[in-house]
N, C-alpha and C positions, 0 to 999 in steps of 0.2 A: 374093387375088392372081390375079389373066387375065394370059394374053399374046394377042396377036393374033391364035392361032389359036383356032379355033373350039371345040375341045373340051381347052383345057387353063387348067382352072381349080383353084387350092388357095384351102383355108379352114383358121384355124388355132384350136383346140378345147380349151380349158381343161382339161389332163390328160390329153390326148391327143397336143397339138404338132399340125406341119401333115399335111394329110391331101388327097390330089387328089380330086374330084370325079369319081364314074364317070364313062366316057365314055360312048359310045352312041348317043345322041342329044343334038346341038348345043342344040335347046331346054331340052333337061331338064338340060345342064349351066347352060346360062344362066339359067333361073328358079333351080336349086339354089342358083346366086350372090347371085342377087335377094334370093332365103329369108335367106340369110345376112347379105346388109347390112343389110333392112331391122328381121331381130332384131338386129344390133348399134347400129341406130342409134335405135333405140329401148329400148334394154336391155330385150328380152325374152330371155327365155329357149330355148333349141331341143333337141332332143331329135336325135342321129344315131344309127343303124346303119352301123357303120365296122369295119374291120381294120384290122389294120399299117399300110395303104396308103391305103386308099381310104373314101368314104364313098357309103353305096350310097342310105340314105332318108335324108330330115330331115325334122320337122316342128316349128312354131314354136309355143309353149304360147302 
């Protein structure tokens, strides 16, 4: 899920429920999204480092 500003994006995590994307930097939330679609739409698997709130790395097996 984006909305039209630049740095607020959520992804939603099997056992986790939804989680925002750090902000920080605009690119690295937009690839972070990237990472996310293009493991869902290929059923791959991703691995996050997340809290309560947020999700700080991903990376896609």
């Amino acid at each position: 899920y984006a909305t039209p500003h630049s740095q607020n994006a959520w992804a939603h995590f099997q056992g986790l429920g939804w989680r925002r994307i750090q902000t920080g930097a605009a690119d690295g939330v937009t690839n972070m999204l990237i990472l996310f679609a293009e493991a869902r739409a290929n059923a791959r698997p991703v691995t996050v480092y997340a809290d309560g709130n947020l999700v700080y790395h991903a990376y896609m097996l």
